[in-house]
N, CA, C and O atoms as a GROMACS GRO file, in nm:
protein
  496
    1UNK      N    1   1.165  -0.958  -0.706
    1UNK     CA    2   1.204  -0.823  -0.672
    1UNK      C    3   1.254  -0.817  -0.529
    1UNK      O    4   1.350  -0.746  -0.496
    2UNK      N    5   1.177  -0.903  -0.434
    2UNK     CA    6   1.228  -0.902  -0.299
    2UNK      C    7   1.247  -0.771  -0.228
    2UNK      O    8   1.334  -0.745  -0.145
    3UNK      N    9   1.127  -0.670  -0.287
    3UNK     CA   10   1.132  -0.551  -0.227
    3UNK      C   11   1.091  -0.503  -0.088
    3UNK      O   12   1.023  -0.587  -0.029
    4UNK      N   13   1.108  -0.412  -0.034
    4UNK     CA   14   1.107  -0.367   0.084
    4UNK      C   15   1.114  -0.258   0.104
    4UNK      O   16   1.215  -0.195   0.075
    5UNK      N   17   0.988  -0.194   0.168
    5UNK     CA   18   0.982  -0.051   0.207
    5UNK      C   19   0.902   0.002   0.337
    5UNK      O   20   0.788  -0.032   0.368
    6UNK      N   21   0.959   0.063   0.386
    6UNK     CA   22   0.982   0.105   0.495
    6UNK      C   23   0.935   0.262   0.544
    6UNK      O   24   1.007   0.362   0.544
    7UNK      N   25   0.792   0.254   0.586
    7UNK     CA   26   0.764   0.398   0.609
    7UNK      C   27   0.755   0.432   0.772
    7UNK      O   28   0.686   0.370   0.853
    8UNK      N   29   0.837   0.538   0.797
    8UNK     CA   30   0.893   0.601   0.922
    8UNK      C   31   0.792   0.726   1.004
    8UNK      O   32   0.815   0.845   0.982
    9UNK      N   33   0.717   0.697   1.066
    9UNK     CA   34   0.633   0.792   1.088
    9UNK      C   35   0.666   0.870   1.242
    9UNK      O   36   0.676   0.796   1.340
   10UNK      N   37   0.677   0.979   1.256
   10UNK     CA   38   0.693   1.134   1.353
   10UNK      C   39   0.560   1.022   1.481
   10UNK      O   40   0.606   0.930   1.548
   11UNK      N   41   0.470   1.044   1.485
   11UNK     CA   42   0.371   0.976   1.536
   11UNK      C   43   0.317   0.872   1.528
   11UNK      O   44   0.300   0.821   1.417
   12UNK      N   45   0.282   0.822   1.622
   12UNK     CA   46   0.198   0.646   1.591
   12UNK      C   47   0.052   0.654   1.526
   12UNK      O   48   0.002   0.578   1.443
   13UNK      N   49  -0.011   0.782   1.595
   13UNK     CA   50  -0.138   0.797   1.531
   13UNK      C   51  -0.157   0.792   1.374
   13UNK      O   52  -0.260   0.753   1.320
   14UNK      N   53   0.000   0.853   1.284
   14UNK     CA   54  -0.023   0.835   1.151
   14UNK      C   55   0.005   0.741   1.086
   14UNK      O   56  -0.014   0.724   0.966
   15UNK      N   57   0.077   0.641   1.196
   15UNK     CA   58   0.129   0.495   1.126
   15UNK      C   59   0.003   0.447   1.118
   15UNK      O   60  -0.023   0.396   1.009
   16UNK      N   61  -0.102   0.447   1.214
   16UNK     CA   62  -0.228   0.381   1.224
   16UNK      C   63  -0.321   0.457   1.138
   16UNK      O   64  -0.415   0.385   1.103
   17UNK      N   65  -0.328   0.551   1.102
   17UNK     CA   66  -0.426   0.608   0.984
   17UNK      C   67  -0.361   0.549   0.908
   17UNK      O   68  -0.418   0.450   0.863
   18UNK      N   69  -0.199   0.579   0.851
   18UNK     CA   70  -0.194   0.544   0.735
   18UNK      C   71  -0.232   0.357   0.710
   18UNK      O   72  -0.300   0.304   0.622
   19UNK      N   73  -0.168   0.302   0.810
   19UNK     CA   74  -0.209   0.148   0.802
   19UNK      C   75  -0.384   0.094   0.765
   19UNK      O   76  -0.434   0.014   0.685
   20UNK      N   77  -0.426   0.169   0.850
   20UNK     CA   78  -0.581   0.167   0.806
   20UNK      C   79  -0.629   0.219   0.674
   20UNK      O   80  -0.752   0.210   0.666
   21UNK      N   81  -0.577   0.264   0.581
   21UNK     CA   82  -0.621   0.334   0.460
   21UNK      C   83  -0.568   0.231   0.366
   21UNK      O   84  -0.614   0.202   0.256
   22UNK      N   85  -0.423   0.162   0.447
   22UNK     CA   86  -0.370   0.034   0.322
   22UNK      C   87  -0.498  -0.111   0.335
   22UNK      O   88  -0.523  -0.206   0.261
   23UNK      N   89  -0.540  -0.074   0.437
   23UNK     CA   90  -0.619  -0.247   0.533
   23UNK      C   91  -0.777  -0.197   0.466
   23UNK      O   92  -0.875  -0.269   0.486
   24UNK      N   93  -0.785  -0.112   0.412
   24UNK     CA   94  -0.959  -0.046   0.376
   24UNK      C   95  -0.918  -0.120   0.233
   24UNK      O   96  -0.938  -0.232   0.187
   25UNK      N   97  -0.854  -0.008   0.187
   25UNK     CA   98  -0.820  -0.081  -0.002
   25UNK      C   99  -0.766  -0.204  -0.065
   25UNK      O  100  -0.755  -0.248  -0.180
   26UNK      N  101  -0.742  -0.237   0.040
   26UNK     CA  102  -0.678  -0.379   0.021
   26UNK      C  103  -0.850  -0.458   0.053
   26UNK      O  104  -0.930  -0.490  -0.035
   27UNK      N  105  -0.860  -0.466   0.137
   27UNK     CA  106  -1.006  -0.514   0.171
   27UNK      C  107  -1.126  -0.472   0.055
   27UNK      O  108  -1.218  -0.550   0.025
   28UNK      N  109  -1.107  -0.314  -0.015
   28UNK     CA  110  -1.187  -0.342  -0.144
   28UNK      C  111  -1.147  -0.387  -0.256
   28UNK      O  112  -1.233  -0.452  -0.314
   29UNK      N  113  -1.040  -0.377  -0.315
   29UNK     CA  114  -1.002  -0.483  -0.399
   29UNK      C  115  -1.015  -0.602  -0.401
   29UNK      O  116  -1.063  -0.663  -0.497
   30UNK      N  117  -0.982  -0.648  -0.312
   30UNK     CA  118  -0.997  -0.806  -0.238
   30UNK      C  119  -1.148  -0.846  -0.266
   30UNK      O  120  -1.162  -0.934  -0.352
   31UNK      N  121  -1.255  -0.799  -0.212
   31UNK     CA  122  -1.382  -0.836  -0.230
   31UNK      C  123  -1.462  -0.758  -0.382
   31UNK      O  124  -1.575  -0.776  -0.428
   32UNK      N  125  -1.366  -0.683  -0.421
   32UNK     CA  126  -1.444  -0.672  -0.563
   32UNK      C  127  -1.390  -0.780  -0.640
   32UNK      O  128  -1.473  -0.836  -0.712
   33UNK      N  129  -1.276  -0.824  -0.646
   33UNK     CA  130  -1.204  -0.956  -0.745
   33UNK      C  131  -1.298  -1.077  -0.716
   33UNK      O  132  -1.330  -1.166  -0.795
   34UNK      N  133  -1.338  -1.061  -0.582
   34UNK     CA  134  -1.403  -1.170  -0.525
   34UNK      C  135  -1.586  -1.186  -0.587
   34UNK      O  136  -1.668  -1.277  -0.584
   35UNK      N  137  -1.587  -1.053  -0.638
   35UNK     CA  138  -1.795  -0.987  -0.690
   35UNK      C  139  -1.748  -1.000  -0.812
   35UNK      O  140  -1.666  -1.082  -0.853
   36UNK      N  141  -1.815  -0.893  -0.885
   36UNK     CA  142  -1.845  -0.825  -0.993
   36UNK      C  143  -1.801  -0.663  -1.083
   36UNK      O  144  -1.841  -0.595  -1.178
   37UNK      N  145  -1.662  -0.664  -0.947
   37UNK     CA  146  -1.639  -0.478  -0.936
   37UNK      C  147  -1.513  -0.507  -0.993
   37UNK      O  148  -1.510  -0.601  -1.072
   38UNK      N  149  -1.408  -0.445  -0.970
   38UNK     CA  150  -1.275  -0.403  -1.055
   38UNK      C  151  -1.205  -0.564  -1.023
   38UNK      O  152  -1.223  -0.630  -0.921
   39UNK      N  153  -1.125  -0.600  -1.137
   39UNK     CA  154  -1.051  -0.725  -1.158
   39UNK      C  155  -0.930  -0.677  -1.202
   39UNK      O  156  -0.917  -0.598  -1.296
   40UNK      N  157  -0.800  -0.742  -1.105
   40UNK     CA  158  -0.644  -0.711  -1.086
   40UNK      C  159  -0.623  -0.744  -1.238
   40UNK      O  160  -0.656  -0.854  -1.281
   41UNK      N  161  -0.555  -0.626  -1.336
   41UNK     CA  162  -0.529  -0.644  -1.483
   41UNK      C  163  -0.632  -0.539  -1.531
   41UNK      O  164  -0.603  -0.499  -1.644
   42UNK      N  165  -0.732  -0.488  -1.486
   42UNK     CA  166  -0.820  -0.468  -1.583
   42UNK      C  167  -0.802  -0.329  -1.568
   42UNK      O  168  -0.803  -0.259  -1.467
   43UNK      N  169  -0.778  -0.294  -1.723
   43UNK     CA  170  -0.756  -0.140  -1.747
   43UNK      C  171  -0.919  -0.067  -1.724
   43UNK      O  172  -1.028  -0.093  -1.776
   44UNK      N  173  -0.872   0.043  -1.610
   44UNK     CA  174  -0.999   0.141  -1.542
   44UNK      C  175  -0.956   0.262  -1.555
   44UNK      O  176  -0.850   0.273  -1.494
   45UNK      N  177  -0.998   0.394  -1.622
   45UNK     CA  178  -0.981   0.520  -1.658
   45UNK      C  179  -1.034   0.565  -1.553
   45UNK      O  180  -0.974   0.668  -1.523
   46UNK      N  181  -1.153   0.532  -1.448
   46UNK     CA  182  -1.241   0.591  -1.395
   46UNK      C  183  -1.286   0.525  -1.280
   46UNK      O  184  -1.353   0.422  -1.296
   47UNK      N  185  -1.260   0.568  -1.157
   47UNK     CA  186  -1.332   0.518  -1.006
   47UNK      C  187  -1.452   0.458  -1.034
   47UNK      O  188  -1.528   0.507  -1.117
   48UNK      N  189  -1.475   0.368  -0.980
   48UNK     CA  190  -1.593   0.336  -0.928
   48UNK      C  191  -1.681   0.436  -0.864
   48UNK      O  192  -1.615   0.534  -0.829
   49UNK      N  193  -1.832   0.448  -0.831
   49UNK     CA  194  -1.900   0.530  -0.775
   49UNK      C  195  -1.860   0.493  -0.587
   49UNK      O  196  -1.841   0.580  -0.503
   50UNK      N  197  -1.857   0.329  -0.559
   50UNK     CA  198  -1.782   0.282  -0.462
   50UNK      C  199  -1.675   0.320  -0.436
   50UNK      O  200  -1.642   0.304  -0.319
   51UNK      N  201  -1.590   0.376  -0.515
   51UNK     CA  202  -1.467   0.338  -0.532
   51UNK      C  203  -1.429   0.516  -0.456
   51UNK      O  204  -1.345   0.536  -0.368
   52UNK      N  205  -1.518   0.625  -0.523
   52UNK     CA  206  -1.477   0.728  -0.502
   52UNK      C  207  -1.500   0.784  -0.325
   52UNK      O  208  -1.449   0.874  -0.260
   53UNK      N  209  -1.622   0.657  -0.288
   53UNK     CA  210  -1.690   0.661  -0.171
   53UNK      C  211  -1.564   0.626  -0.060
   53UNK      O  212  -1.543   0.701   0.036
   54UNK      N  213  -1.503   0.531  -0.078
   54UNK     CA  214  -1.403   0.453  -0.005
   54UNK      C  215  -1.288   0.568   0.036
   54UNK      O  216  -1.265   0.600   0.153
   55UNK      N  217  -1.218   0.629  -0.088
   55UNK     CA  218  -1.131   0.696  -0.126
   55UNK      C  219  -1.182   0.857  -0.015
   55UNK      O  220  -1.101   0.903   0.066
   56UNK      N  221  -1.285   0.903  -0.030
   56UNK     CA  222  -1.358   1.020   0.003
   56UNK      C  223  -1.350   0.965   0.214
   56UNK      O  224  -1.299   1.048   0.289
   57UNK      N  225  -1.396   0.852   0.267
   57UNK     CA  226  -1.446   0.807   0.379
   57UNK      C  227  -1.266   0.830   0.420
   57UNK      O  228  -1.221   0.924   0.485
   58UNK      N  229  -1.174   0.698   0.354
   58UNK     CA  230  -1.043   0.751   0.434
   58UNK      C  231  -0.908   0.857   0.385
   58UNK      O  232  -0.785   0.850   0.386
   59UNK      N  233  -1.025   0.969   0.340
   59UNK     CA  234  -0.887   1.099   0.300
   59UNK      C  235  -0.815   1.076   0.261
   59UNK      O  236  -0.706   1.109   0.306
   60UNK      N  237  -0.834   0.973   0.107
   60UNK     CA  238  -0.680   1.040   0.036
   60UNK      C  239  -0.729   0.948  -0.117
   60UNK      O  240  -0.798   0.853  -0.155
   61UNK      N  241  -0.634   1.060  -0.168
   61UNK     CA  242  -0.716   1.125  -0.287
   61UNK      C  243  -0.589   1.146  -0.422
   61UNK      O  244  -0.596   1.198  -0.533
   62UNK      N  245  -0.484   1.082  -0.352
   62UNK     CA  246  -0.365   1.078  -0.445
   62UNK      C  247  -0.360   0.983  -0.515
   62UNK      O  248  -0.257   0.988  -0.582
   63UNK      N  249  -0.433   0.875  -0.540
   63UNK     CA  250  -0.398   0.732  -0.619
   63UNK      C  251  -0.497   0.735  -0.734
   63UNK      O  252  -0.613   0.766  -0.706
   64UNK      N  253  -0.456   0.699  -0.892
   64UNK     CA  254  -0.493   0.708  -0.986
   64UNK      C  255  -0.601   0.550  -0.989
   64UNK      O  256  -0.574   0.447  -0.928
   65UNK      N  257  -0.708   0.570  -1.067
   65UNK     CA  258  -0.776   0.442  -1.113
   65UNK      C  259  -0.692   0.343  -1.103
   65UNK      O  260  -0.709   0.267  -1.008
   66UNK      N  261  -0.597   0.320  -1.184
   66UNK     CA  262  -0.505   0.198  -1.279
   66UNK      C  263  -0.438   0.160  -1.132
   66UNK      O  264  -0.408   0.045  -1.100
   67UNK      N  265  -0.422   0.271  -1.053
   67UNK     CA  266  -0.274   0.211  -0.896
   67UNK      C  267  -0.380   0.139  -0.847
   67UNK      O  268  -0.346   0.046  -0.773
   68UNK      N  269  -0.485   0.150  -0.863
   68UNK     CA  270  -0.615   0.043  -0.714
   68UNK      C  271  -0.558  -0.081  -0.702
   68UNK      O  272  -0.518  -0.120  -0.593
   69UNK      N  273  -0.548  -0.152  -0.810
   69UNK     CA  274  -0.507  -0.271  -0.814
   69UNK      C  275  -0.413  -0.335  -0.722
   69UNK      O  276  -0.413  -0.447  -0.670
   70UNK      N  277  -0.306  -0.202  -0.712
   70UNK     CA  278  -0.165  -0.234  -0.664
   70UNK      C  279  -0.232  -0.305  -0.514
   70UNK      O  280  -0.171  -0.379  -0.438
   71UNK      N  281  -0.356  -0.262  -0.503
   71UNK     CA  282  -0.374  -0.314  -0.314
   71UNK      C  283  -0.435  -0.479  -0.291
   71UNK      O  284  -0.426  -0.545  -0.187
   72UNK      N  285  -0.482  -0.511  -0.389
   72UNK     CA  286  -0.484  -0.623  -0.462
   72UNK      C  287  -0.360  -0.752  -0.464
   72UNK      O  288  -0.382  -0.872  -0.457
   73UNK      N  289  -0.274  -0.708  -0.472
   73UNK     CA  290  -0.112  -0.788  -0.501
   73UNK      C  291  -0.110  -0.835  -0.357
   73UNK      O  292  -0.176  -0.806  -0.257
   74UNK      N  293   0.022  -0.946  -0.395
   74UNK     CA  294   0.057  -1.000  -0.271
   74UNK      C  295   0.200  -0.905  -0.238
   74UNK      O  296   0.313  -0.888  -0.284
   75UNK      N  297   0.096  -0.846  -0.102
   75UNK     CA  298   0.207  -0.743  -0.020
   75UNK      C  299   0.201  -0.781   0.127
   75UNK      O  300   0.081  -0.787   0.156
   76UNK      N  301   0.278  -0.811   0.237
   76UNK     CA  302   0.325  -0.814   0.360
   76UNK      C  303   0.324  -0.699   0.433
   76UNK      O  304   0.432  -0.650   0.467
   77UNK      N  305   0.196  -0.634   0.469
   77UNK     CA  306   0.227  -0.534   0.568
   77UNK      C  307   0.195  -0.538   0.692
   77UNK      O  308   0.081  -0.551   0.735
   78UNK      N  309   0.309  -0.524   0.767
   78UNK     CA  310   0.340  -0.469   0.904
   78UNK      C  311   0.341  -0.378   0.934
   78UNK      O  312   0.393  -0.290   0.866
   79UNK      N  313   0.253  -0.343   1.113
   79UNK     CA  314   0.289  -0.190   1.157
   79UNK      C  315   0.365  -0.227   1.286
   79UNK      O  316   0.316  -0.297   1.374
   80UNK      N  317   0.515  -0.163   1.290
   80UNK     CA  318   0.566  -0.201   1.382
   80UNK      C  319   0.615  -0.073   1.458
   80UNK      O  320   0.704  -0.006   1.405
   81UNK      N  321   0.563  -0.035   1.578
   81UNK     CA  322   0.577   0.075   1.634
   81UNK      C  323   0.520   0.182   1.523
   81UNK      O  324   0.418   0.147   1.464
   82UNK      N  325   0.577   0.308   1.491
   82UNK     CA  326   0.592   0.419   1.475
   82UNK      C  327   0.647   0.359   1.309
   82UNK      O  328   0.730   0.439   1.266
   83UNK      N  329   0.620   0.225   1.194
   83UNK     CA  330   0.646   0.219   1.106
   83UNK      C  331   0.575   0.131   1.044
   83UNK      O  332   0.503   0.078   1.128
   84UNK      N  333   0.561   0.097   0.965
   84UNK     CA  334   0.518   0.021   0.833
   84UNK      C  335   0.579  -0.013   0.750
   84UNK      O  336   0.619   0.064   0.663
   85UNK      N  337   0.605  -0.149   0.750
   85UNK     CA  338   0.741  -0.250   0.662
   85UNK      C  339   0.652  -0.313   0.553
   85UNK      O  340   0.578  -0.405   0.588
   86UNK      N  341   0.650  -0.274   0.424
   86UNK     CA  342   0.593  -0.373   0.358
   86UNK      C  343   0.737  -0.438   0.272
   86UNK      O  344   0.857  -0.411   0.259
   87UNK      N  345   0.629  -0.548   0.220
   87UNK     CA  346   0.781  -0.677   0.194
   87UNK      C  347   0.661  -0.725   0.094
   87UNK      O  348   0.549  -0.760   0.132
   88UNK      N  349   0.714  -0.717  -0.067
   88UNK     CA  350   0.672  -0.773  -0.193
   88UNK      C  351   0.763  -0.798  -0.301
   88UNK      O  352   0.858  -0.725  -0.327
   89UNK      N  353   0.730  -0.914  -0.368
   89UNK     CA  354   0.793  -0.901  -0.445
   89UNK      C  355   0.776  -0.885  -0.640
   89UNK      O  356   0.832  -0.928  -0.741
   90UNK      N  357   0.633  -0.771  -0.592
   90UNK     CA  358   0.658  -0.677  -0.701
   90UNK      C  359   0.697  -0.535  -0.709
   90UNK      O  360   0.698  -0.458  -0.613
   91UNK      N  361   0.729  -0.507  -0.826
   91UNK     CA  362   0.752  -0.358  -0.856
   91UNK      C  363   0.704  -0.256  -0.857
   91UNK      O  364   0.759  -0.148  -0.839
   92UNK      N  365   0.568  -0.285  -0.883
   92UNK     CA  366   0.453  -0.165  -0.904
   92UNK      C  367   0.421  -0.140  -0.797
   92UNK      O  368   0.336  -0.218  -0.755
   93UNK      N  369   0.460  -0.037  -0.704
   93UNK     CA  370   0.396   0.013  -0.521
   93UNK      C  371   0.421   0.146  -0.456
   93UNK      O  372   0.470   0.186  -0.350
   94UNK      N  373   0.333   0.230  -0.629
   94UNK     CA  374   0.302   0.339  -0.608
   94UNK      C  375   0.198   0.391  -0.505
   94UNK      O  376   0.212   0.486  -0.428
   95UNK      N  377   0.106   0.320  -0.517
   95UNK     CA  378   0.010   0.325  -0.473
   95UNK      C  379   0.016   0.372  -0.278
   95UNK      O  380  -0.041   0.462  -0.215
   96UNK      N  381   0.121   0.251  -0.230
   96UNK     CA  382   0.170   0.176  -0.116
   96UNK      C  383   0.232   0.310  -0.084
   96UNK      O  384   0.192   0.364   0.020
   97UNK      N  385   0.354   0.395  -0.180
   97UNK     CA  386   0.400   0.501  -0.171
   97UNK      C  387   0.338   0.639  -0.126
   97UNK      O  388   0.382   0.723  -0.048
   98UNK      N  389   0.228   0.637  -0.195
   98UNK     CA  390   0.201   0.753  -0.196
   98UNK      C  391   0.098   0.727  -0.062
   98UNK      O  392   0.086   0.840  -0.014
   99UNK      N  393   0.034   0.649   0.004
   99UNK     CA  394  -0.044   0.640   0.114
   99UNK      C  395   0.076   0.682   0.227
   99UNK      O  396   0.060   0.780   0.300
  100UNK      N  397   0.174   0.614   0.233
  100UNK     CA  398   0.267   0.645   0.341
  100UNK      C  399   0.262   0.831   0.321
  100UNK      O  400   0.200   0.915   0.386
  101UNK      N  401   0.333   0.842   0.231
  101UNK     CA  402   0.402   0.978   0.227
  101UNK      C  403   0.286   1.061   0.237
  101UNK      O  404   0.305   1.162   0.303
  102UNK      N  405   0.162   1.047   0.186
  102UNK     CA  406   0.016   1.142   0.234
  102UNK      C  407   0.020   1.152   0.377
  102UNK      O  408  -0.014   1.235   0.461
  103UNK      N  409   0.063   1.057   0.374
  103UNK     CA  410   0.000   1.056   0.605
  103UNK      C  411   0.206   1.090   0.678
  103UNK      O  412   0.258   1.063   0.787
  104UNK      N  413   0.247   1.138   0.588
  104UNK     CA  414   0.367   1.179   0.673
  104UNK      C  415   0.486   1.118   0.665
  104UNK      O  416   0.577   1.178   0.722
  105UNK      N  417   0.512   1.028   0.617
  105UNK     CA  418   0.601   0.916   0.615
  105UNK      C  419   0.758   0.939   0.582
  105UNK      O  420   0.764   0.984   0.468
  106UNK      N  421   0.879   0.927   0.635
  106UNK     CA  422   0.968   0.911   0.595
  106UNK      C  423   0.997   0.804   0.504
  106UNK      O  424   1.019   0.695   0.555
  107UNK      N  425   1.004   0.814   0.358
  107UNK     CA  426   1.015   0.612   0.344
  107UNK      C  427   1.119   0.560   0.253
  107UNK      O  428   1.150   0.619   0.149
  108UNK      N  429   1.176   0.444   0.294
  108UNK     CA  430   1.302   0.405   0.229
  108UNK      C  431   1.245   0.274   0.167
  108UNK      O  432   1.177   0.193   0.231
  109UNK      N  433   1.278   0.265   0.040
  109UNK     CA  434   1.238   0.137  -0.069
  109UNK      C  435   1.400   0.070  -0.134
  109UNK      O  436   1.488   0.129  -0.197
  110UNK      N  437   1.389  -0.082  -0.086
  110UNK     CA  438   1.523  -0.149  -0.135
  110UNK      C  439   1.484  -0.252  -0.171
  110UNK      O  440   1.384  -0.303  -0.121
  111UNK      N  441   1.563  -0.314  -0.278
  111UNK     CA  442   1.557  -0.464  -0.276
  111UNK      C  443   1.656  -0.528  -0.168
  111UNK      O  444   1.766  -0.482  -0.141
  112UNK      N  445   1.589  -0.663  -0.100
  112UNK     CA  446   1.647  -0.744   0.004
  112UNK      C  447   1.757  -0.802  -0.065
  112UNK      O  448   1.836  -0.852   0.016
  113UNK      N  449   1.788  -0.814  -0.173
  113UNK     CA  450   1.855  -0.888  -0.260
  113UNK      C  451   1.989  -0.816  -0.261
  113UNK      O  452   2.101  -0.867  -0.252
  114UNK      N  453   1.958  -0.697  -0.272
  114UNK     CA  454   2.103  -0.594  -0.286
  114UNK      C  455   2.143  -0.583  -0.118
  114UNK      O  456   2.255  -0.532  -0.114
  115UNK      N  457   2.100  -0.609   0.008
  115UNK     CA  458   2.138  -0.590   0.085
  115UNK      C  459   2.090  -0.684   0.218
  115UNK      O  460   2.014  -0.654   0.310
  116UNK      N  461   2.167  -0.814   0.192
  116UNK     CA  462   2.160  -0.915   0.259
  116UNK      C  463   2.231  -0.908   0.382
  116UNK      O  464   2.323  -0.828   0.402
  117UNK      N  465   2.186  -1.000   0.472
  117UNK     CA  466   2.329  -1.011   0.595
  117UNK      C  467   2.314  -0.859   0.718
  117UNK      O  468   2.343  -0.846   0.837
  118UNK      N  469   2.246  -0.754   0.600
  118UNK     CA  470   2.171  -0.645   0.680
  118UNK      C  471   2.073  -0.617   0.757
  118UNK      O  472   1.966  -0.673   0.732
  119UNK      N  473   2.083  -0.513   0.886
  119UNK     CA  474   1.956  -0.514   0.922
  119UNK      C  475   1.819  -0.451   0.828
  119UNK      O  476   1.698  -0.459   0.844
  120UNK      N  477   1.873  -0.411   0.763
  120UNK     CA  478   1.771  -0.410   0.623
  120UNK      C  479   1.720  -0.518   0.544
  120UNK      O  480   1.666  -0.510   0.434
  121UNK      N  481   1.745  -0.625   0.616
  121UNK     CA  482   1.698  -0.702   0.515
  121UNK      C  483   1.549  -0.810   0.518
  121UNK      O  484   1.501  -0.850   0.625
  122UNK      N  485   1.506  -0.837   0.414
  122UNK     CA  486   1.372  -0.841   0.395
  122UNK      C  487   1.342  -0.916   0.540
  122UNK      O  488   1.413  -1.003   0.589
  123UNK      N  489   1.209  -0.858   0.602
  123UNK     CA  490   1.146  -0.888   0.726
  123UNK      C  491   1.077  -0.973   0.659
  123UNK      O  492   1.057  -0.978   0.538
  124UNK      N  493   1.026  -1.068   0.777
  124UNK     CA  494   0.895  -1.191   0.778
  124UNK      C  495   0.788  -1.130   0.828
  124UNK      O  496   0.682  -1.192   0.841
   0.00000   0.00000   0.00000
């Protein structure tokens, strides 16, 4: 997919909330795959009792059971100034979406593929 998206934030303070809310869920996914708690694939109708705790601690409350996962995947995120570049190359990054745009975000999503040779194009 060689995707790339790009959230533009008014303030730095919300690049850093929002960055911290991707670095929390990513960090519980990560160590539940790693336990006994939610496994990347596994169909979930319903939060965890953890899960609702996490969600409740960093304010936000837009991501469905089934998107958790998405924090799970191999995603590249950067906070660079006043933005947040993530660089994956899957499709599914609703999740990724809707954290930016909760905390303010201007955000532009491309494939690197359609726009090479650009300064748009996929960051390291």
């Amino acid at each position: 997919m060689n995707l790339v998206m790009i959230g533009r934030f008014e303030e730095l303070k919300d690049a850093l909330k929002a960055k911290d809310v991707i670095d929390k869920l990513t960090e519980h996914v990560t160590n539940s795959e790693r336990g006994s708690g939610r496994q990347v694939g596994e169909e979930l109708e319903r939060f965890t009792d953890q899960e609702l705790e996490l969600l409740r601690t960093v304010n936000f409350h837009s991501v469905r059971p089934e998107e958790l996962e998405q924090f799970g995947y191999d995603v590249a995120v950067k906070l660079d100034d006043k933005q947040i570049v993530l660089t994956t190359d899957e499709i599914d990054v609703s999740a990724f979406l809707k954290v930016l745009i909760d905390h303010g975000a201007f955000v532009e999503v491309f494939s690197a593929h359609q726009h090479e040779g650009t300064e748009k194009e996929r960051r390291k």
